[in-house]
Biopython code that builds the backbone (N, CA, C, O; Angstrom):
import numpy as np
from Bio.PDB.StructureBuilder import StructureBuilder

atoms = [
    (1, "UNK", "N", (103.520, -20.025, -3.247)),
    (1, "UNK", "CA", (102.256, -20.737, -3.423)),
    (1, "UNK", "C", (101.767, -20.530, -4.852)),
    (1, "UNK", "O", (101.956, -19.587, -5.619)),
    (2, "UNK", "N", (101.159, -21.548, -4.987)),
    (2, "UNK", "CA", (100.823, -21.432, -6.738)),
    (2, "UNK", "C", (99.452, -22.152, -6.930)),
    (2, "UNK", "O", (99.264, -23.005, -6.063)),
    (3, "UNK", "N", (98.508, -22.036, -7.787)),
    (3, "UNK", "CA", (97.513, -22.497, -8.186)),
    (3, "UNK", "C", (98.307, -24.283, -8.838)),
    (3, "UNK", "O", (99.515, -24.419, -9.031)),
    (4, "UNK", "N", (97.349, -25.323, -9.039)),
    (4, "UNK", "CA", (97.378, -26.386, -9.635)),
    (4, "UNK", "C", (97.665, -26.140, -10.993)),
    (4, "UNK", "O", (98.765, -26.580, -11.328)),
    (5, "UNK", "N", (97.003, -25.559, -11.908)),
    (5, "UNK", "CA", (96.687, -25.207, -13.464)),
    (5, "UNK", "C", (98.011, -24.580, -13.701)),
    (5, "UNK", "O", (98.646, -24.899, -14.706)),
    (6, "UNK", "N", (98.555, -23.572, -12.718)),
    (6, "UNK", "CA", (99.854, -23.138, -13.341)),
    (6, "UNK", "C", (100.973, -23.844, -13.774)),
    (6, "UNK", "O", (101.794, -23.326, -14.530)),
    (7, "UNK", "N", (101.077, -24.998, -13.354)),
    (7, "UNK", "CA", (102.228, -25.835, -13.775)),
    (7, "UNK", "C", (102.050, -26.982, -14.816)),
    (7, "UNK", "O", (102.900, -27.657, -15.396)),
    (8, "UNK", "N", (100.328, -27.002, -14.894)),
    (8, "UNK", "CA", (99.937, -27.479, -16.456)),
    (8, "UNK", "C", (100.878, -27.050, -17.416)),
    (8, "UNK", "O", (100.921, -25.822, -17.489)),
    (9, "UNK", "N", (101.700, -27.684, -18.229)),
    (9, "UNK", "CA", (101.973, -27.266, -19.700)),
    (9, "UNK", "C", (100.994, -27.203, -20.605)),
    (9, "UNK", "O", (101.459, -26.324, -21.330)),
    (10, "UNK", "N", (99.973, -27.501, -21.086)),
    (10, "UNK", "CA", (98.966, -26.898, -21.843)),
    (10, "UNK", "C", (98.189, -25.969, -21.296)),
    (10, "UNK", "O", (97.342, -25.560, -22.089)),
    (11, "UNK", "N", (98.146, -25.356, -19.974)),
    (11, "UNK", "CA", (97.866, -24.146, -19.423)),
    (11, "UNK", "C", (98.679, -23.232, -20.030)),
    (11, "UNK", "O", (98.283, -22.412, -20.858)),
    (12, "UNK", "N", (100.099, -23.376, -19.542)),
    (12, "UNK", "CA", (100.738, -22.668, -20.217)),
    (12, "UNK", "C", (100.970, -22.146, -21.729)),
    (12, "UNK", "O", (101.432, -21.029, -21.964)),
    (13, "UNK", "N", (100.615, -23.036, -22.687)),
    (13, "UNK", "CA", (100.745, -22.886, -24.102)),
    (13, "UNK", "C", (99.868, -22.392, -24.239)),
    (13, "UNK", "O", (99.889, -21.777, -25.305)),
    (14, "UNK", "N", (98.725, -22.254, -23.557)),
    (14, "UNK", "CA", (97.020, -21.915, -24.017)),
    (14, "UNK", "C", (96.976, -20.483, -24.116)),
    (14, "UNK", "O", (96.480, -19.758, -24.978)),
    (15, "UNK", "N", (97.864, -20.115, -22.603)),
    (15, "UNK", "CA", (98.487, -18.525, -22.603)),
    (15, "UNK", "C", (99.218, -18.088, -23.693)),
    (15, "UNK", "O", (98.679, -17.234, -24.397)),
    (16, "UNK", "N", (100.443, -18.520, -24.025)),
    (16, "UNK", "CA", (101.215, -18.024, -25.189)),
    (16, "UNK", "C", (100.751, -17.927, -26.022)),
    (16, "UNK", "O", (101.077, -16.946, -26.691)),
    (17, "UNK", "N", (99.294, -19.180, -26.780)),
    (17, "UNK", "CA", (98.701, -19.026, -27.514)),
    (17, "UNK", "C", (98.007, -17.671, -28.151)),
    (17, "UNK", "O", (98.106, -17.141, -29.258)),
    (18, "UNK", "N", (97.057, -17.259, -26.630)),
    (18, "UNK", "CA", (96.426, -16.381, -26.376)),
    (18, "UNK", "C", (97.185, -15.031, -26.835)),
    (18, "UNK", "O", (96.596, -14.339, -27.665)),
    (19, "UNK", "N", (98.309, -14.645, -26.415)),
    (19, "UNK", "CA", (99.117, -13.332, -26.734)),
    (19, "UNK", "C", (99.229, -13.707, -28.392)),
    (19, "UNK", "O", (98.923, -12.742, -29.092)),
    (20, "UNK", "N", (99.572, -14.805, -29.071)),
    (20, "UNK", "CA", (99.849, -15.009, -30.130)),
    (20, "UNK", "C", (98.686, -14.014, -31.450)),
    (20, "UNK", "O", (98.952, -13.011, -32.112)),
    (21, "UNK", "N", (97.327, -14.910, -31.380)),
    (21, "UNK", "CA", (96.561, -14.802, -31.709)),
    (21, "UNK", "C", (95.729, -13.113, -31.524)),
    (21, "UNK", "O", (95.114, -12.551, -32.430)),
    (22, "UNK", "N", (95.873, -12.733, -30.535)),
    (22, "UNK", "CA", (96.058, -11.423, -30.056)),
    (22, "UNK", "C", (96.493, -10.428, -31.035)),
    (22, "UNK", "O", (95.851, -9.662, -31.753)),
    (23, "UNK", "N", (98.164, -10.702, -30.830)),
    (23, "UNK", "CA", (99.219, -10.015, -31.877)),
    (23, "UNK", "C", (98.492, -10.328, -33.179)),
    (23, "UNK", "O", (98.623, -9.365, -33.934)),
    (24, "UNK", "N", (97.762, -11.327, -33.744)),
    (24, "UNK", "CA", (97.533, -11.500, -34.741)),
    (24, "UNK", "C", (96.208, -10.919, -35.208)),
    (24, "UNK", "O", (96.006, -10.974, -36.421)),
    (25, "UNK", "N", (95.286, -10.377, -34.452)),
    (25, "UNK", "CA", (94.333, -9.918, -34.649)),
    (25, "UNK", "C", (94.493, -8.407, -35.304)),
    (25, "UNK", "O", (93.877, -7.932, -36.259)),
    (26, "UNK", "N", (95.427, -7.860, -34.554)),
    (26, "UNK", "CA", (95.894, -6.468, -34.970)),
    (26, "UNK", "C", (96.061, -6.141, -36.362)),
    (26, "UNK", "O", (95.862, -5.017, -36.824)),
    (27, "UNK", "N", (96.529, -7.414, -37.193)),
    (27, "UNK", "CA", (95.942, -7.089, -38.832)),
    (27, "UNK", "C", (94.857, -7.269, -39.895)),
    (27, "UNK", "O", (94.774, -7.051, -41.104)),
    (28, "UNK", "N", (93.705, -7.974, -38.518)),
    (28, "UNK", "CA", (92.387, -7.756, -38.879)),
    (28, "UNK", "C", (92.034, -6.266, -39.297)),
    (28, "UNK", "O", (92.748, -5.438, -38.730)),
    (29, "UNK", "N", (91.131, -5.771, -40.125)),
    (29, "UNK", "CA", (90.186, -4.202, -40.494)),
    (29, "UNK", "C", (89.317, -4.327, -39.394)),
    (29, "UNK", "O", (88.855, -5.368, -38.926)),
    (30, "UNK", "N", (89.086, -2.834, -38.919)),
    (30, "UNK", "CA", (88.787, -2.632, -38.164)),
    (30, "UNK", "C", (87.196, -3.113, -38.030)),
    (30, "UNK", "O", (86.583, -3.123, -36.962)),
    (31, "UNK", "N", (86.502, -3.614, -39.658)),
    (31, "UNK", "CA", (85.298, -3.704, -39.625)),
    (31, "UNK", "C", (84.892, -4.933, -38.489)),
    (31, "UNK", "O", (83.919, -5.029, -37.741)),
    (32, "UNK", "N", (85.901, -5.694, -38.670)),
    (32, "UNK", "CA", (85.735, -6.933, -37.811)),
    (32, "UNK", "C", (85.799, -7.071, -36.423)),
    (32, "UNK", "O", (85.682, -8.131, -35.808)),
    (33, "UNK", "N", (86.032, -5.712, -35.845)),
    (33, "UNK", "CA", (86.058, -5.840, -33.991)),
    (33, "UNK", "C", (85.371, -6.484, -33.295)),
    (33, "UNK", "O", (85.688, -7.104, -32.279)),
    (34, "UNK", "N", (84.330, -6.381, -33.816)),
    (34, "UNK", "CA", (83.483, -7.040, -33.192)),
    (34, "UNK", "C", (82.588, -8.248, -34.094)),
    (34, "UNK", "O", (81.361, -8.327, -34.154)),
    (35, "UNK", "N", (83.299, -8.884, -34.568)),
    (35, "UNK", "CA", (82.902, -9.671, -35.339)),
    (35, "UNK", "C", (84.020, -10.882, -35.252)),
    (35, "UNK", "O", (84.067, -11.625, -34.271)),
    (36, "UNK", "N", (85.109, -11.034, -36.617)),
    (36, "UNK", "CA", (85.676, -12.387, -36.231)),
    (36, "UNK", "C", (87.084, -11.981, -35.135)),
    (36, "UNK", "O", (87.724, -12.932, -34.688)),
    (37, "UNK", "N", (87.441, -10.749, -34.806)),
    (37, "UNK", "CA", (88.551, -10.651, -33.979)),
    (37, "UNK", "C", (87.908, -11.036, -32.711)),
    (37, "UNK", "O", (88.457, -11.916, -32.048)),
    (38, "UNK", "N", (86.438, -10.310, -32.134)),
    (38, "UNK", "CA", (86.297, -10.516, -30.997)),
    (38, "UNK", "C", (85.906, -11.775, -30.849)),
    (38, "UNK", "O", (85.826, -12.080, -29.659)),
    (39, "UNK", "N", (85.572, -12.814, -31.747)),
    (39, "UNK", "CA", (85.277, -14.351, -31.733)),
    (39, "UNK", "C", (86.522, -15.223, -31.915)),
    (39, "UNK", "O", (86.212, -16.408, -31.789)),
    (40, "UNK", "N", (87.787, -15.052, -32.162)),
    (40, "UNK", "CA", (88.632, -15.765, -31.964)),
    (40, "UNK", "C", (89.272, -15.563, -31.135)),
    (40, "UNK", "O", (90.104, -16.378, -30.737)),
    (41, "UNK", "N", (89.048, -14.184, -30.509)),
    (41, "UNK", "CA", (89.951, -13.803, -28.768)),
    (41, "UNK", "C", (89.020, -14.620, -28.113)),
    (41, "UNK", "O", (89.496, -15.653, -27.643)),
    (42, "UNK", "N", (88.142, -14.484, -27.998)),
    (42, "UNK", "CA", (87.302, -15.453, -26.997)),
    (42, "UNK", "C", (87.904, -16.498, -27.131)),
    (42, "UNK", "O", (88.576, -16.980, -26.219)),
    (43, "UNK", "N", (87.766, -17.070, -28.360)),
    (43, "UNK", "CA", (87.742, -19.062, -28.217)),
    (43, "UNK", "C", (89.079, -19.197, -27.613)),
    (43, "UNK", "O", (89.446, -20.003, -26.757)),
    (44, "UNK", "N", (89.835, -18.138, -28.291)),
    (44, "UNK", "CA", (91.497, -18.547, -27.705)),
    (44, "UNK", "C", (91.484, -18.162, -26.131)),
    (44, "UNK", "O", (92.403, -18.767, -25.580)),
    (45, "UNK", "N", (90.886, -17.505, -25.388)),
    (45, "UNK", "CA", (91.412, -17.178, -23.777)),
    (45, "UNK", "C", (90.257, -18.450, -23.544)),
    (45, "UNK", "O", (90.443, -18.917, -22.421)),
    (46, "UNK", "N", (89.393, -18.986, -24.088)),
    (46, "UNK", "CA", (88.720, -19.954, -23.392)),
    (46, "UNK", "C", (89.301, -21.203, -23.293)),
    (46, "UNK", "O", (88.919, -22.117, -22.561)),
    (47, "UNK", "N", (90.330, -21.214, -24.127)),
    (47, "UNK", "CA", (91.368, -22.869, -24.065)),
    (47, "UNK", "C", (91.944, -22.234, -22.462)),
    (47, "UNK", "O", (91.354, -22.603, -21.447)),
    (48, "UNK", "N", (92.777, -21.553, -22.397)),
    (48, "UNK", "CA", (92.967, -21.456, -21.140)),
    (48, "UNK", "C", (92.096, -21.253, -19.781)),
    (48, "UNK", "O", (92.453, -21.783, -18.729)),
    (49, "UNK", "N", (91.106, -20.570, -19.862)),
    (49, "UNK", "CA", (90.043, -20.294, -18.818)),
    (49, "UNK", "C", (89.634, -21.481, -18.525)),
    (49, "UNK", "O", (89.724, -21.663, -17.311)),
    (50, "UNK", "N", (89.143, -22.556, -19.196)),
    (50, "UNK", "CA", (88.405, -23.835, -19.306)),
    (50, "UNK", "C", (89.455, -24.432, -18.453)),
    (50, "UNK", "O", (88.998, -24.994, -17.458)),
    (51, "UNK", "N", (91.179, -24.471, -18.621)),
    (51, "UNK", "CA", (91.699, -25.782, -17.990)),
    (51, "UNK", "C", (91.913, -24.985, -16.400)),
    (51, "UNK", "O", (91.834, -25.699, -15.400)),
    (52, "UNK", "N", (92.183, -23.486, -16.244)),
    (52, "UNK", "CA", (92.215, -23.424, -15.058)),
    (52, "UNK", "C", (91.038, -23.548, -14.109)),
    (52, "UNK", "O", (91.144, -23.845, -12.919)),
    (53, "UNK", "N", (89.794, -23.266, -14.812)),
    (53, "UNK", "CA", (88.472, -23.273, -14.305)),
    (53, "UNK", "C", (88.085, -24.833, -13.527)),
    (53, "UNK", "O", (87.758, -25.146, -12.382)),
    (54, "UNK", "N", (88.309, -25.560, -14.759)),
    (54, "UNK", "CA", (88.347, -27.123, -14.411)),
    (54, "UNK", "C", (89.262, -27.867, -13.058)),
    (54, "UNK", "O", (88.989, -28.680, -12.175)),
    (55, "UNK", "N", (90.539, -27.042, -13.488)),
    (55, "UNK", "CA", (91.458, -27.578, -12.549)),
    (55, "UNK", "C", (91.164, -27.247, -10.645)),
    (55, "UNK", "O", (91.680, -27.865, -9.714)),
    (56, "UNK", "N", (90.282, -26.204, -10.578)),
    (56, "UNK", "CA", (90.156, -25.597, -9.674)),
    (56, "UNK", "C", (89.063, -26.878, -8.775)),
    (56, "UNK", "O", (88.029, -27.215, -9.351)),
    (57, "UNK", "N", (89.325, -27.367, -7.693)),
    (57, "UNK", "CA", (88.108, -27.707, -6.753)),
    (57, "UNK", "C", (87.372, -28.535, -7.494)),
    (57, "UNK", "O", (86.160, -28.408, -7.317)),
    (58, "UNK", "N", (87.749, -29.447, -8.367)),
    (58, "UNK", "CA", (86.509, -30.185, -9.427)),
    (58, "UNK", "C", (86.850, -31.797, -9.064)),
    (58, "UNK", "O", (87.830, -32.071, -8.371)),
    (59, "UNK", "N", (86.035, -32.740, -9.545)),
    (59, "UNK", "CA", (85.986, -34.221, -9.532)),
    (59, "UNK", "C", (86.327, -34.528, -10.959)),
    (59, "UNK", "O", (85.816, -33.900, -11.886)),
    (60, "UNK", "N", (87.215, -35.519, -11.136)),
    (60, "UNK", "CA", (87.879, -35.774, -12.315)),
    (60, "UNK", "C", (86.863, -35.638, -13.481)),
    (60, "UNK", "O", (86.950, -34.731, -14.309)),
    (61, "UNK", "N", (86.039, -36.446, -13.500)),
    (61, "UNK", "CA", (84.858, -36.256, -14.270)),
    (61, "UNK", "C", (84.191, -34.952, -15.113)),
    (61, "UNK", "O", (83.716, -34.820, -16.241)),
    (62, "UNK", "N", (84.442, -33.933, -13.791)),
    (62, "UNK", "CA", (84.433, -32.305, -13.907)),
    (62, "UNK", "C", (85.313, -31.462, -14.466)),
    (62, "UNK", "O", (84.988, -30.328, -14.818)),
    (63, "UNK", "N", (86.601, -31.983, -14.607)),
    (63, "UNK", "CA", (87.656, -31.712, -14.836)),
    (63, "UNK", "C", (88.152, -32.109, -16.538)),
    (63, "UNK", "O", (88.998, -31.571, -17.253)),
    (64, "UNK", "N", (87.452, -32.990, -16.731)),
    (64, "UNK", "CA", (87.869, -33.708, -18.427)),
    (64, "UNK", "C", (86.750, -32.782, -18.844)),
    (64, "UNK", "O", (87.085, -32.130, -19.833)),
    (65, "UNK", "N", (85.557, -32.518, -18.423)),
    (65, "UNK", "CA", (84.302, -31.864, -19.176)),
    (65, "UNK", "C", (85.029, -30.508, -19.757)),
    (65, "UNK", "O", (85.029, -30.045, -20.898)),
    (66, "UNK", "N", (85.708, -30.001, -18.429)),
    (66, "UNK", "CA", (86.463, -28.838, -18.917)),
    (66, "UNK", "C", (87.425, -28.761, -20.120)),
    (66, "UNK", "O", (87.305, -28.040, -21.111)),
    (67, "UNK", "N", (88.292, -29.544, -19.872)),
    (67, "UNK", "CA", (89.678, -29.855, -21.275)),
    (67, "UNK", "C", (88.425, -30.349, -22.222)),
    (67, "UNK", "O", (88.519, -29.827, -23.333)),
    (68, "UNK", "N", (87.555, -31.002, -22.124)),
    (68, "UNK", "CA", (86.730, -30.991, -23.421)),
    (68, "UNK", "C", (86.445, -29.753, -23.924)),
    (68, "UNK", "O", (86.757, -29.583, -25.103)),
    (69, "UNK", "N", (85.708, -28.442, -23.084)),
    (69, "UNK", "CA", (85.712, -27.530, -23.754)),
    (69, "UNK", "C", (86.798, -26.910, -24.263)),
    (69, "UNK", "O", (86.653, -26.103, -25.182)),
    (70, "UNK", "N", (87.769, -27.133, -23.855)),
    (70, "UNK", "CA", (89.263, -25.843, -24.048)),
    (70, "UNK", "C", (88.985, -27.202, -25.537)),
    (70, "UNK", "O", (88.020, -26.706, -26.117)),
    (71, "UNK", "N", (89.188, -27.942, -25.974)),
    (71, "UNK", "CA", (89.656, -28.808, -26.497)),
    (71, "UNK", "C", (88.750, -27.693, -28.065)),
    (71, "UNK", "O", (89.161, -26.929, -28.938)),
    (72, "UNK", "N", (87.630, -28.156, -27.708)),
    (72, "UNK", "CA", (86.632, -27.262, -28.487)),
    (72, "UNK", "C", (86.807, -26.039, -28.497)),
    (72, "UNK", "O", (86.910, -25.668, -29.667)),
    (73, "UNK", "N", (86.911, -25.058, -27.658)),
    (73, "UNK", "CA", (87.716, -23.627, -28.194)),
    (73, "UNK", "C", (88.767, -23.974, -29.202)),
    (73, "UNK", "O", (88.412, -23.536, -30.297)),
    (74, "UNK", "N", (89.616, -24.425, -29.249)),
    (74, "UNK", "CA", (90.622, -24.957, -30.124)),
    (74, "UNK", "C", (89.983, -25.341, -31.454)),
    (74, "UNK", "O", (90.331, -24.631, -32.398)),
    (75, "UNK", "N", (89.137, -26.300, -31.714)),
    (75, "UNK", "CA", (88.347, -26.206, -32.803)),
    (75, "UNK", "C", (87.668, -24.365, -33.687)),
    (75, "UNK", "O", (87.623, -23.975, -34.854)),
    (76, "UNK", "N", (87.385, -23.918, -32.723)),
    (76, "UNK", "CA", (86.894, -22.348, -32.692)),
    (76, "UNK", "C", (87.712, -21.718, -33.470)),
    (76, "UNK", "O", (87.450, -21.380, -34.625)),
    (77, "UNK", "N", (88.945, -21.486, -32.778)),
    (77, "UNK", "CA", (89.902, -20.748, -32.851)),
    (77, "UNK", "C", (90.253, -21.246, -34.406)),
    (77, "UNK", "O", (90.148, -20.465, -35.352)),
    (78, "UNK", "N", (90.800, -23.018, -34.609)),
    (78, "UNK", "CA", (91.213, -22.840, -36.029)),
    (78, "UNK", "C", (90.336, -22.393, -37.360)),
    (78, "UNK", "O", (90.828, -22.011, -38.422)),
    (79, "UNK", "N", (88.762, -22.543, -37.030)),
    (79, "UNK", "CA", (88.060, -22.096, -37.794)),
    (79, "UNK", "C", (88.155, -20.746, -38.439)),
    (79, "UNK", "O", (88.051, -20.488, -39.638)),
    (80, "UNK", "N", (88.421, -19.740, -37.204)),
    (80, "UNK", "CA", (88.628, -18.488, -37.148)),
    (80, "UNK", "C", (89.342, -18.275, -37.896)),
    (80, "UNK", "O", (89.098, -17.423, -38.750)),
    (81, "UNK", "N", (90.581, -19.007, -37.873)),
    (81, "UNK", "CA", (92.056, -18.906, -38.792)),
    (81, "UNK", "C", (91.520, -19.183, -40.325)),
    (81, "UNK", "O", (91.691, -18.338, -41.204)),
    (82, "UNK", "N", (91.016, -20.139, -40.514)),
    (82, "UNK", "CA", (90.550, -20.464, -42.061)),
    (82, "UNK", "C", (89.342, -19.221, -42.479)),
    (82, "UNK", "O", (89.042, -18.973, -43.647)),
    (83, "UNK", "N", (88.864, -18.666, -41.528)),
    (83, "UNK", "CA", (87.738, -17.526, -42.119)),
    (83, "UNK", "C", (88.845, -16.217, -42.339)),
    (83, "UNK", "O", (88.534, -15.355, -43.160)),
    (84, "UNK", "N", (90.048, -16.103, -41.636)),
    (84, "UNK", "CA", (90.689, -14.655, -41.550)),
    (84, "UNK", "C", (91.951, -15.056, -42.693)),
    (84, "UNK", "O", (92.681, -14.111, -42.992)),
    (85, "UNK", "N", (92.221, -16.282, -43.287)),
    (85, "UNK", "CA", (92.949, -16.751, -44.599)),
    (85, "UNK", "C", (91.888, -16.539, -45.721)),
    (85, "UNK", "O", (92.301, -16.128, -46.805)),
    (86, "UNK", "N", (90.421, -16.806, -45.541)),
    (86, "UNK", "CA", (89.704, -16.759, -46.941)),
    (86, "UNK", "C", (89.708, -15.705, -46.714)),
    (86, "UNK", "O", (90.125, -15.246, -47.778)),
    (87, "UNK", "N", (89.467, -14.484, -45.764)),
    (87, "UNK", "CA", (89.254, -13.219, -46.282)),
    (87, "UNK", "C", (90.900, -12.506, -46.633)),
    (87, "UNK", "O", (91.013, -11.293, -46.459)),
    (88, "UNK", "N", (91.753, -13.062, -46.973)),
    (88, "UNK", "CA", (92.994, -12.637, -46.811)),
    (88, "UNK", "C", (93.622, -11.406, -45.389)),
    (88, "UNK", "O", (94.167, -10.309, -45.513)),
    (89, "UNK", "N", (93.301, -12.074, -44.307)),
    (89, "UNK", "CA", (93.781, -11.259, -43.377)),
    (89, "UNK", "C", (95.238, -11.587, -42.609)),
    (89, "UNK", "O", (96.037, -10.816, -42.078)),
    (90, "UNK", "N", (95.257, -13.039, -42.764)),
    (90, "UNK", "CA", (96.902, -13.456, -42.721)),
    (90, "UNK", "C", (97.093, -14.341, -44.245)),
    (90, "UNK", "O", (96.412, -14.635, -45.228)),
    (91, "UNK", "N", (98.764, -14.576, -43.618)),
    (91, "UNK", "CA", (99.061, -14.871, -44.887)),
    (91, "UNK", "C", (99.288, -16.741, -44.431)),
    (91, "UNK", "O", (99.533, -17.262, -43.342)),
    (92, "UNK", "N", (99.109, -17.243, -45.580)),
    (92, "UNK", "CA", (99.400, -18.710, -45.798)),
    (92, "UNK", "C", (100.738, -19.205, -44.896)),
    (92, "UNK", "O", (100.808, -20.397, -44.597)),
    (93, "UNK", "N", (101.210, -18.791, -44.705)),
    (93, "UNK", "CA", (102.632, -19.041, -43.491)),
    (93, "UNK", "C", (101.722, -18.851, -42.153)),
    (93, "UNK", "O", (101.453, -19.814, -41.435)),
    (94, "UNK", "N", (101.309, -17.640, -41.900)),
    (94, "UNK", "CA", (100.849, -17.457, -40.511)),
    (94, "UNK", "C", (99.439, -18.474, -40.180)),
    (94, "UNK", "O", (99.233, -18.975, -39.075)),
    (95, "UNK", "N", (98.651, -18.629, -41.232)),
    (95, "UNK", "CA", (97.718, -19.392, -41.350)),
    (95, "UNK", "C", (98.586, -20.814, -40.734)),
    (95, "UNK", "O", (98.303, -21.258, -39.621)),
    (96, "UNK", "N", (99.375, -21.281, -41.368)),
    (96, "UNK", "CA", (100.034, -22.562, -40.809)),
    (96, "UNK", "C", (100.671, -22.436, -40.064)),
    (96, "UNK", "O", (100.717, -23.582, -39.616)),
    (97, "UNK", "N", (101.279, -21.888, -39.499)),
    (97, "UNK", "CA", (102.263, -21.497, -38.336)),
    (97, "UNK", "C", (101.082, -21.958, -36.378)),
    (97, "UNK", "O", (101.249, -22.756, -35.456)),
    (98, "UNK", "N", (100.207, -21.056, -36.655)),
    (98, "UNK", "CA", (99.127, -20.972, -35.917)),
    (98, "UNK", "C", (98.146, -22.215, -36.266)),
    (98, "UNK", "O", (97.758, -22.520, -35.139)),
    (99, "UNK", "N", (97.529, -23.096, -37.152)),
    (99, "UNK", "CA", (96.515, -24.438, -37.583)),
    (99, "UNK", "C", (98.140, -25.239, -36.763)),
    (99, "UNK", "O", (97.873, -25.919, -35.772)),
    (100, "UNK", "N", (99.489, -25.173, -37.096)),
    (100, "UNK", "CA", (100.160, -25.929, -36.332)),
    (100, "UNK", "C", (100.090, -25.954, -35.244)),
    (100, "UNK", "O", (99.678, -27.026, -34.800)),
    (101, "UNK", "N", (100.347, -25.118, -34.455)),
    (101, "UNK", "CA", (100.335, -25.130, -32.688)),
    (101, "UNK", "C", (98.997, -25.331, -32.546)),
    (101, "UNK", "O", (99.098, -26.105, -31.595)),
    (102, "UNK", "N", (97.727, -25.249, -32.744)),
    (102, "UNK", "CA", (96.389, -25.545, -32.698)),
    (102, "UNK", "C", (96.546, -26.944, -32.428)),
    (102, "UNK", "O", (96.532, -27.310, -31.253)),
    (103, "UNK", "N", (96.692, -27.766, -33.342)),
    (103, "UNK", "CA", (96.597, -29.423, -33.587)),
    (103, "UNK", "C", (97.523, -29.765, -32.538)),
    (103, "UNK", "O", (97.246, -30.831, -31.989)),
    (104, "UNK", "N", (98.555, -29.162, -32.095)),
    (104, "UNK", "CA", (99.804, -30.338, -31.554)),
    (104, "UNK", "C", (99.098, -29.796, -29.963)),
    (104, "UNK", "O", (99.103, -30.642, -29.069)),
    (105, "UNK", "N", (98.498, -28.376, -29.638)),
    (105, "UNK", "CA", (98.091, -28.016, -28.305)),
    (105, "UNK", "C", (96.831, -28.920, -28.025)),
    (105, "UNK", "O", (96.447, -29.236, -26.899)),
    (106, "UNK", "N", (96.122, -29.367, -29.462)),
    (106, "UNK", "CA", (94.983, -30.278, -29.051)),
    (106, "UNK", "C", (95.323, -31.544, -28.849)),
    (106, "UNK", "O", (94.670, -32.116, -27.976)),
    (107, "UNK", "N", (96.189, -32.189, -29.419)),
    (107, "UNK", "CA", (97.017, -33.485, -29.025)),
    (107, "UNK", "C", (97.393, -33.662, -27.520)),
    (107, "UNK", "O", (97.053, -34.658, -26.882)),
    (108, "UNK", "N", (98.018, -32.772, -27.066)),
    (108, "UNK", "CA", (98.342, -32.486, -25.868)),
    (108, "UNK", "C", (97.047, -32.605, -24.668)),
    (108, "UNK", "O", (96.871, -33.248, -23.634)),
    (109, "UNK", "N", (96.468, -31.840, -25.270)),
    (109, "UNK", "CA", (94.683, -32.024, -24.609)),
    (109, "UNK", "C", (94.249, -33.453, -24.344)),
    (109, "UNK", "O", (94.041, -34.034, -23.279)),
    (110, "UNK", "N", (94.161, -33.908, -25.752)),
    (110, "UNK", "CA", (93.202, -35.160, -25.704)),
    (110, "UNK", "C", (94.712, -36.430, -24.879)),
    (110, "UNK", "O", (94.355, -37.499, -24.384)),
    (111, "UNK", "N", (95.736, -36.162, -24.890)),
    (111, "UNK", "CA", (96.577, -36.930, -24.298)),
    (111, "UNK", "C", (96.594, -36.661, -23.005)),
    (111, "UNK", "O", (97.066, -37.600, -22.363)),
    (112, "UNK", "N", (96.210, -35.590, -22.245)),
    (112, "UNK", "CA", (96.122, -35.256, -20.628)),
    (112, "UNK", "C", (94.934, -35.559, -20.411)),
    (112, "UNK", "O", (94.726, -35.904, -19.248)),
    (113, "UNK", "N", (93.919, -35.566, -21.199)),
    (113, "UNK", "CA", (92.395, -35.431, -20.797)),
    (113, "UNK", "C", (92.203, -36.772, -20.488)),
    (113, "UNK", "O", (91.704, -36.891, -19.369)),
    (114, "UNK", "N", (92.471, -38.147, -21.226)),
    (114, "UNK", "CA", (92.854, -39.192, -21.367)),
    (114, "UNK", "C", (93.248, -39.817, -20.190)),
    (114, "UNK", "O", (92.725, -40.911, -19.981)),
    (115, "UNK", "N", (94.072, -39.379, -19.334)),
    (115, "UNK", "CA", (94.811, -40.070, -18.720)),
    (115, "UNK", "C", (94.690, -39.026, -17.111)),
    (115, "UNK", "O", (95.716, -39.002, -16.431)),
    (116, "UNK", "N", (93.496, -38.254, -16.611)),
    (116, "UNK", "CA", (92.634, -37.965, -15.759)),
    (116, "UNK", "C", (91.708, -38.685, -15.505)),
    (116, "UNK", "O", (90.808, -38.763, -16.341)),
    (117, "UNK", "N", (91.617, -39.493, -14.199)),
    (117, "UNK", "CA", (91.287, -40.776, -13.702)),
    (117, "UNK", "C", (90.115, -40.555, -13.658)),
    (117, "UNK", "O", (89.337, -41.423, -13.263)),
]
sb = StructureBuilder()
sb.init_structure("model")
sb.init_model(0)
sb.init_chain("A")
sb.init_seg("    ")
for serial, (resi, resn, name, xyz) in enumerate(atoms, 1):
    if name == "N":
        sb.init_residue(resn, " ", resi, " ")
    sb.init_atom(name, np.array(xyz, "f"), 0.0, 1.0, " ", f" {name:<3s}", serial, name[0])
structure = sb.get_structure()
C-alpha cells in the first residue's frame, strides 16, 4: 500500500532535492543556522510537504493551490542560492548545478499543475 504523492515524480525530486540542499548547507558558517540555512531547508522540504499535503483527500482546485505553493518554495529556495553565492558560500558550479534542477523541477510543476482538472 502506498500513499498517492509517492509515485508523483516531482514528489520524488522534491525529496532528492531536499537531501541535496541539506548536504549543501553544511558549508554554510555556522553564523547562519538560523538564518539563511534554516530558511532554505524550509523552502526546500516545503516543495515536497506542499505536493504530498495537497495530494492527500483534496478537490482539484485544492490540490493546484498546493503545487502553487511547492511551486513558490522553489522560487525561495533559488533565492537562497543567489544570497549563499553573493556571500560566497558555494561556488559558481554548485550555484548552477542546483538554479538548474530548481527551474526544470518548476517546469515539471507548472506542467502537472496545468493539467489537474
Amino acid at each position: 500500500m502506498s500513499f498517492k504523492f509517492e509515485k508523483l515524480i516531482i514528489w520524488q525530486l522534491a525529496m532528492d532535492y531536499g537531501e541535496v540542499i541539506n548536504k549543501l548547507t553544511d558549508k554554510f558558517p555556522k553564523k547562519e543556522l538560523y538564518n539563511l540555512s534554516s530558511q532554505i531547508l524550509r523552502a526546500v522540504d516545503s516543495i515536497a510537504l506542499n505536493i504530498s499535503e495537497g495530494s492527500i483527500g483534496q478537490s482539484d482546485p485544492e490540490f493546484r493551490k498546493f503545487i502553487g505553493y511547492s511551486i513558490r518554495s522553489i522560487a525561495e529556495v533559488v533565492t537562497c542560492l543567489y544570497k549563499a553565492k553573493r556571500r560566497e558560500y558555494i561556488s559558481e558550479e554548485e550555484f548552477r548545478e542546483n538554479y538548474d534542477f530548481a527551474f526544470n523541477l518548476m517546469n515539471m510543476m507548472v506542467k502537472f499543475k496545468e493539467k489537474i482538472n
